[in-house]
C-alpha positions as CSV (number, residue, x, y, z in Angstrom):
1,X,-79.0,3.4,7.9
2,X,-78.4,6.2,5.3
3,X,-77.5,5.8,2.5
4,X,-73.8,7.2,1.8
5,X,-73.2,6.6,-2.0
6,X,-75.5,6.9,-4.8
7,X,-75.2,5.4,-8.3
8,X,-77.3,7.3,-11.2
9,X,-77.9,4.5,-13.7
10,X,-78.7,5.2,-17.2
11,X,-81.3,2.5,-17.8
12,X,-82.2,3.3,-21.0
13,X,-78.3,3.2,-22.3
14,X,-77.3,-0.2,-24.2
15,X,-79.2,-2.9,-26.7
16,X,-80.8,-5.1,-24.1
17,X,-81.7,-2.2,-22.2
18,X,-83.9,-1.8,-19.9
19,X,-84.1,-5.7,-18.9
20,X,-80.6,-6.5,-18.5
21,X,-79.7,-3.6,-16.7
22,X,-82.5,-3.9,-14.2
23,X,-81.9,-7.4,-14.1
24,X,-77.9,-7.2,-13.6
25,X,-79.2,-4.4,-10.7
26,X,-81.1,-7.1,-8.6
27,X,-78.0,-9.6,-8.9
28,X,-76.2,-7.6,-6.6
29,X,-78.9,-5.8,-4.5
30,X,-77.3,-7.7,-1.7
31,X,-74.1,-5.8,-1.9
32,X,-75.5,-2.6,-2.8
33,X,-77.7,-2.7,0.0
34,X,-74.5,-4.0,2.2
35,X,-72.6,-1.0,1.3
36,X,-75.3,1.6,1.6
37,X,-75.6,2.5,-1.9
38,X,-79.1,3.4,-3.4
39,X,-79.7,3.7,-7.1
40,X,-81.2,6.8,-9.1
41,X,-83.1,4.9,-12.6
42,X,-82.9,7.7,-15.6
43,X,-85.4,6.6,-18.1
44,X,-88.9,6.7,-19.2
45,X,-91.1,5.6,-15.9
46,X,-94.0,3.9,-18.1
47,X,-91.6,1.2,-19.5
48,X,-89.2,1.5,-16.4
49,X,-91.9,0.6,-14.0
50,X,-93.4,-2.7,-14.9
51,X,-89.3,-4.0,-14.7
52,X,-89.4,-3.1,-11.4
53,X,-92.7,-5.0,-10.6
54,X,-90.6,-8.0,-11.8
55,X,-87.6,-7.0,-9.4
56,X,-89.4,-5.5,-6.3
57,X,-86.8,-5.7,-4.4
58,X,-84.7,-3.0,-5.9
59,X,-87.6,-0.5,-4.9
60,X,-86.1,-0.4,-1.7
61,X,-82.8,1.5,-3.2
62,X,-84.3,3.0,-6.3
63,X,-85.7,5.7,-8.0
64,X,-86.9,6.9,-11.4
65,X,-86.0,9.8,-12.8
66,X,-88.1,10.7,-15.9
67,X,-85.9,11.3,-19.1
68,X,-87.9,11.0,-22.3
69,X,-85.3,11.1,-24.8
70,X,-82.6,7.6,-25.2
71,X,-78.7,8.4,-26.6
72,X,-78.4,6.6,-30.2
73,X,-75.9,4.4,-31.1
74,X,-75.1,6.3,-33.9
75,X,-75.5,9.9,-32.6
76,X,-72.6,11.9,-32.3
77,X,-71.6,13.7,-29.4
78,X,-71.8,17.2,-30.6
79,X,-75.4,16.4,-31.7
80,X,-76.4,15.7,-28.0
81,X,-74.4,18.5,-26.3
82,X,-76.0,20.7,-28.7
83,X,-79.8,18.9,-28.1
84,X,-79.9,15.9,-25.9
85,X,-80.8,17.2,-22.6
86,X,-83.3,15.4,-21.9
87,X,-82.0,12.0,-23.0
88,X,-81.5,9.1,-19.7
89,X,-77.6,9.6,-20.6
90,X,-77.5,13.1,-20.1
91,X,-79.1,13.7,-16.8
92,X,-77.9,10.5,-15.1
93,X,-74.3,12.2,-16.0
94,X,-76.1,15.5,-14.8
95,X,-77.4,14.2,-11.7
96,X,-73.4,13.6,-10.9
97,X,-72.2,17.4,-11.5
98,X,-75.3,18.5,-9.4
99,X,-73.9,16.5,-6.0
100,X,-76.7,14.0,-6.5
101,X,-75.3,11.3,-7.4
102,X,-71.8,10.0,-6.7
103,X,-71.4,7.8,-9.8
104,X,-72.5,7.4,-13.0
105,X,-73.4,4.1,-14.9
106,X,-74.2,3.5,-19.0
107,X,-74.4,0.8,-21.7
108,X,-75.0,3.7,-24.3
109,X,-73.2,5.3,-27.2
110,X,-69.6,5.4,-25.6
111,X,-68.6,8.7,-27.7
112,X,-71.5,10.9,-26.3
113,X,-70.6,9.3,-22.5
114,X,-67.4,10.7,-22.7
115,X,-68.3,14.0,-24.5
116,X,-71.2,14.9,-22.0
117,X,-68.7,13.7,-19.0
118,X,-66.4,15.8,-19.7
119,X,-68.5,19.0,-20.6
120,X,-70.3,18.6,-17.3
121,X,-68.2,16.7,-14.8
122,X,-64.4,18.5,-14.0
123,X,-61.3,17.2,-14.0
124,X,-59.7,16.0,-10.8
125,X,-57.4,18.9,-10.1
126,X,-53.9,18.5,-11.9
127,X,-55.1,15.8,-14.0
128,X,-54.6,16.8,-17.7
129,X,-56.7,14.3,-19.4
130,X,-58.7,11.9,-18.3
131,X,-58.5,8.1,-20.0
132,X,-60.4,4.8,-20.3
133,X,-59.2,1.8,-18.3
134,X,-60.4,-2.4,-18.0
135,X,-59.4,-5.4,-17.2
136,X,-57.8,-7.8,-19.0
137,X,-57.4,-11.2,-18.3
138,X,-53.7,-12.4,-18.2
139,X,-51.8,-15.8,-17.1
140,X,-52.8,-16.4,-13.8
141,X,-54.9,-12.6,-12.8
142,X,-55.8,-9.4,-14.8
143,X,-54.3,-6.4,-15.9
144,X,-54.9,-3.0,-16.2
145,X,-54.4,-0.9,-19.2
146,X,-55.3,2.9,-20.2
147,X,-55.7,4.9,-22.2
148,X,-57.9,2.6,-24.2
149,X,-59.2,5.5,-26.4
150,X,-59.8,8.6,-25.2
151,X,-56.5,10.4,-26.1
152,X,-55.4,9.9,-29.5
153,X,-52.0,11.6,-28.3
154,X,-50.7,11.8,-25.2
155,X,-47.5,13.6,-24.1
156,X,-45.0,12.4,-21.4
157,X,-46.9,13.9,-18.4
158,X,-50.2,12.0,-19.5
159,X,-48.4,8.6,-19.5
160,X,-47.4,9.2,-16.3
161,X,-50.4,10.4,-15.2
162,X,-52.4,7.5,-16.2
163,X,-49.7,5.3,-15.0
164,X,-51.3,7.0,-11.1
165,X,-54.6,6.4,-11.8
166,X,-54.2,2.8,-13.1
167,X,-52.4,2.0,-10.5
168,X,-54.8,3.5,-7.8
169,X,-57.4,1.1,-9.6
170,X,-55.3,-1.6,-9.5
171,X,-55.0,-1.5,-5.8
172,X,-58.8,-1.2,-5.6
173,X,-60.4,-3.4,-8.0
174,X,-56.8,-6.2,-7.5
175,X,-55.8,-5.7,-3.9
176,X,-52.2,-5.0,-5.4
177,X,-50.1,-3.3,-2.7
178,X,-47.8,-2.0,-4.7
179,X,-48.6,-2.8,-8.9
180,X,-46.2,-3.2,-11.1
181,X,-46.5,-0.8,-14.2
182,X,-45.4,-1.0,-17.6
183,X,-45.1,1.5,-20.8
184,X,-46.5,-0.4,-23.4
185,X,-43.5,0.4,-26.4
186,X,-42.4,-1.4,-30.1
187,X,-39.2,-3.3,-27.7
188,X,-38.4,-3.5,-23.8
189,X,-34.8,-1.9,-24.3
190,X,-33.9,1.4,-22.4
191,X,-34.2,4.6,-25.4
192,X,-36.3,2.7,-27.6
193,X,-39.8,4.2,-29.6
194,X,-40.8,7.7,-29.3
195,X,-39.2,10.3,-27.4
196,X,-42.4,10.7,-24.9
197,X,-42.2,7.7,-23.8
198,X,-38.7,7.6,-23.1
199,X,-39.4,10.8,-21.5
200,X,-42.2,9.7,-18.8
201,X,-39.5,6.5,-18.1
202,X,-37.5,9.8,-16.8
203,X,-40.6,10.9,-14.6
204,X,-40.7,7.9,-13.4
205,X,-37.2,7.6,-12.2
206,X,-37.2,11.1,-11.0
207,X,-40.1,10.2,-9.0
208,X,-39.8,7.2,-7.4
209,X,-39.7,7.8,-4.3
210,X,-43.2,9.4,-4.5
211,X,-45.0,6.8,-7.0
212,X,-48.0,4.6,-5.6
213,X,-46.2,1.9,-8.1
214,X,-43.1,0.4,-9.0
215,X,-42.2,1.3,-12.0
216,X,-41.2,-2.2,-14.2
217,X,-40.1,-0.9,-17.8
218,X,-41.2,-1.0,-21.3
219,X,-43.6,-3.7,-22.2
220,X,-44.2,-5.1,-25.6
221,X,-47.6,-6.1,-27.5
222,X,-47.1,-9.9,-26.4
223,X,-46.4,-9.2,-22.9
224,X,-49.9,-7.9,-22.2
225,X,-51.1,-10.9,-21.3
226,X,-48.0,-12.7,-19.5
227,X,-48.6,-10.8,-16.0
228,X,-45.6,-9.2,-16.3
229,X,-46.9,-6.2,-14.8
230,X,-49.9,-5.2,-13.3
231,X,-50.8,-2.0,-15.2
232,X,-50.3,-1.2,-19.0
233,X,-49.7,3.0,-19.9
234,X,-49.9,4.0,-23.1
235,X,-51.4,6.5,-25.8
236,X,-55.3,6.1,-26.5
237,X,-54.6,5.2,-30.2
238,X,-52.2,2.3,-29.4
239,X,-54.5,0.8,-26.7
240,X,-57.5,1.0,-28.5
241,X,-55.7,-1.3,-31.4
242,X,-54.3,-3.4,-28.5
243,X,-57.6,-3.7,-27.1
244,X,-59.5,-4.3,-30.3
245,X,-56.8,-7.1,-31.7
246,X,-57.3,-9.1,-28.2
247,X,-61.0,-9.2,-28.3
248,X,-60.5,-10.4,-32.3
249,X,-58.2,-12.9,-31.4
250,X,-60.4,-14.0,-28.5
251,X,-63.5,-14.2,-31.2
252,X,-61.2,-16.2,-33.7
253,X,-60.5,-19.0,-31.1
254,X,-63.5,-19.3,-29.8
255,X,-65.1,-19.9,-33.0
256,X,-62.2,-21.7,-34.5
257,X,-62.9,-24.0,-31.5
258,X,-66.4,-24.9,-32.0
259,X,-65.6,-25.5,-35.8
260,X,-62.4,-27.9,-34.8
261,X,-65.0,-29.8,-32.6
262,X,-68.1,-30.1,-34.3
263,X,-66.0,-31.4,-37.5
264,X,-66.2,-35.2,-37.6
265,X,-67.6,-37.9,-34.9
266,X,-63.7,-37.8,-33.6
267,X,-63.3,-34.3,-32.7
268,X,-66.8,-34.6,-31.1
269,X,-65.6,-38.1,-28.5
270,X,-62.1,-35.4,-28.1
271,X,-64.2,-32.7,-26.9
272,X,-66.0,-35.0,-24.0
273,X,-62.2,-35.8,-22.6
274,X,-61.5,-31.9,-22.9
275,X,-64.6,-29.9,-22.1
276,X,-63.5,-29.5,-18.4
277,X,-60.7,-27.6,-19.7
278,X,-62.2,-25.7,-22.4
279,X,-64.7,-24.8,-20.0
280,X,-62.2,-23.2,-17.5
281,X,-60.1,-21.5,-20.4
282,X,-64.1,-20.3,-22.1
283,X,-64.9,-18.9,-18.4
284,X,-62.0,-17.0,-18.0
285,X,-62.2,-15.2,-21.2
286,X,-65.6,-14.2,-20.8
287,X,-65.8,-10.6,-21.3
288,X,-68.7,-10.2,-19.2
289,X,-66.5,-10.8,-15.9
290,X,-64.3,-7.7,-16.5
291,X,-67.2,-5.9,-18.5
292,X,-67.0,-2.2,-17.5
293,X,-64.3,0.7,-18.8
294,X,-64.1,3.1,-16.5
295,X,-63.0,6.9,-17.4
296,X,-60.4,7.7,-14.9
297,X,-59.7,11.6,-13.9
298,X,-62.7,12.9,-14.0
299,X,-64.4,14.1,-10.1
300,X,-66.9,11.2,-10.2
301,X,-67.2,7.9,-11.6
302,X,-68.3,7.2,-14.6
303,X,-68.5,3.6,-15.9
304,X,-69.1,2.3,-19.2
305,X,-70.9,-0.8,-19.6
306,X,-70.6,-2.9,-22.9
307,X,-73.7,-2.4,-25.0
308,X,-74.4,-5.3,-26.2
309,X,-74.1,-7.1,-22.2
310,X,-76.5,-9.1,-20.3
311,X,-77.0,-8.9,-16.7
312,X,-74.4,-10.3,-15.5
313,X,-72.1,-8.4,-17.1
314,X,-74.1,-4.8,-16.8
315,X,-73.9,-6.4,-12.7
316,X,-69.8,-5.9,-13.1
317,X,-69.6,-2.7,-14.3
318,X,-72.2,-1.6,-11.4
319,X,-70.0,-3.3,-8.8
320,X,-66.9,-1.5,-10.2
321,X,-68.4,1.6,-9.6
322,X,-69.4,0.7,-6.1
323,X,-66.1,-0.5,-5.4
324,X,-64.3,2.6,-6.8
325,X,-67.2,4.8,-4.7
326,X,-66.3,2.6,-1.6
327,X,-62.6,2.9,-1.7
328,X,-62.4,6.6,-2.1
329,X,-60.8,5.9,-5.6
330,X,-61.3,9.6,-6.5
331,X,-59.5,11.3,-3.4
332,X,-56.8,9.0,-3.5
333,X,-56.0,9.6,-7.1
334,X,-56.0,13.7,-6.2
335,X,-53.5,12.9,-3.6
336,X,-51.4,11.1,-5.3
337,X,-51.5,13.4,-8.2
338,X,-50.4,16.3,-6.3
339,X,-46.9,14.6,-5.0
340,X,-46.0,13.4,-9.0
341,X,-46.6,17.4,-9.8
């Protein structure tokens, strides 16, 4: 059978580059394969091909595109608009704005992704901005939450926007029929915080017969993870804090942990009576499970993969892309775009 979707993978993009992401790739050849996807490898061939001796399989889906050049972790992007061409970042992005390939896929300098995205790929028509999204593990599923970065400020009709597009994901990557979303805000009370976000609680209610949602409120910091709602709105500058505070706190435990169990022969006999549970609680924070922001609005998926991943997680942020190709994420988000305008 054909192949319907394509994925174009920056291989060279991320630290443990180009072994985990080859090796996350062969994890779920099975589904790829299942769902007609093949694979488009930017990087250099001479170090690419020897990693695909080790993983033959995936030569059944995949090819190498030569890129000489690697995106830095420290360049910036006006630096690689302005010279990095040739770099595995830049023409897997490329191969998307050239109908190639339906998706893009990077563990590489998250700036520059973003940056060379939007210089090359448009925006979904009537989307103003286009905004990071993940998941993030709550009481009992995960939640949504964008922007996580991408737009310092935001104005009303953003927040509304992203509230859309989050919920669209939501429906794809949750199976939620009809998500809950929140405004993330300083109190839950009606006329509280700035005025744009007071002002996209009017959209809302304006709108509701047309939403893809249903619209829950304002949310505070703490609720994040309570599973109030399904999806989180808010300014890129207040989710990146939010964002960056959870996977602190989530550090701080874990450590905290291990030093409260390692401390004295006692702690260490507690630990055998509790290691079922801290092995549950330790398995559902792992970051590798929901590894992969995605930036919404943009006419193609792009997907960025932590850097510092293994294969397992690079493996998630592959299969969100799939998943988002597979469900028509992009069509559906331009539909319902067009009834909130």
């Amino acid at each position: 059978m054909a192949n319907k979707w394509t994925i174009a993978i920056d291989a060279m993009g991320g630290d443990n580059a180009p072994l985990s992401v080859i090796a996350g790739l062969d994890l779920i050849y099975d589904y790829l394969v299942k769902n007609n996807i093949a694979l488009l490898l930017f990087g250099d061939a001479k170090v690419l091909s020897p990693y695909l001796v080790r993983y033959p399989r995936l030569n059944n889906i995949s090819t190498i595109v030569q890129a000489d050049e690697v995106v830095q972790g420290d360049d910036k992007p006006s630096k690689i608009i302005r010279k990095g061409r040739n770099t595995s970042m830049w023409k897997a992005i490329e191969a998307v704005r050239n109908k190639q390939a339906d998706a893009v896929v990077s563990g590489g300098n998250t700036g520059c992704l973003m940056g060379i995205s939007k210089l090359l790929i448009s925006m979904i028509e009537g989307i103003r901005r286009p905004a990071i999204t993940t998941l993030l593990p709550n009481t009992t599923d995960y939640t949504a939450m964008l922007d996580l970065g991408a737009n310092a400020e935001c104005d009303e009709h953003n927040i509304a926007q992203f509230a859309v597009m989050g919920s669209i994901y939501s429906k794809i990557l949750l199976g939620k029929q009809k998500p809950k979303v929140g405004i993330l805000n300083i109190g839950s009370e009606a006329g509280k915080g700035l005025d744009y976000l007071t002002k996209a609680e009017e959209i809302f209610e304006a709108k509701k017969e047309h939403l893809p949602f249903e619209y829950f409120g304002f949310v505070e910091g703490d609720d994040i993870m309570k599973n109030k709602v399904d999806v989180i709105a808010t300014d890129g500058f207040s989710g990146n804090v939010a964002l960056k505070s959870i996977e602190g706190t989530a550090k701080f435990i874990s450590t905290d942990l291990k030093k409260v169990f390692v401390k004295s022969p006692l702690t260490m006999f507690g630990y055998l009576f509790m290691r079922g549970a801290v092995k549950k609680f330790k398995n559902k924070m792992d970051p590798r499970k929901y590894n992969g922001a995605v930036f919404l609005g943009l006419n193609g998926v792009v997907v960025k993969s932590h850097g510092g991943t293994d294969a397992f997680g690079f493996s998630n942020a592959v299969l969100y892309a799939s998943r988002l190709l597979v469900d028509d994420f992009t069509s559906k988000v331009a539909e319902e775009i067009k009834k909130l305008n």
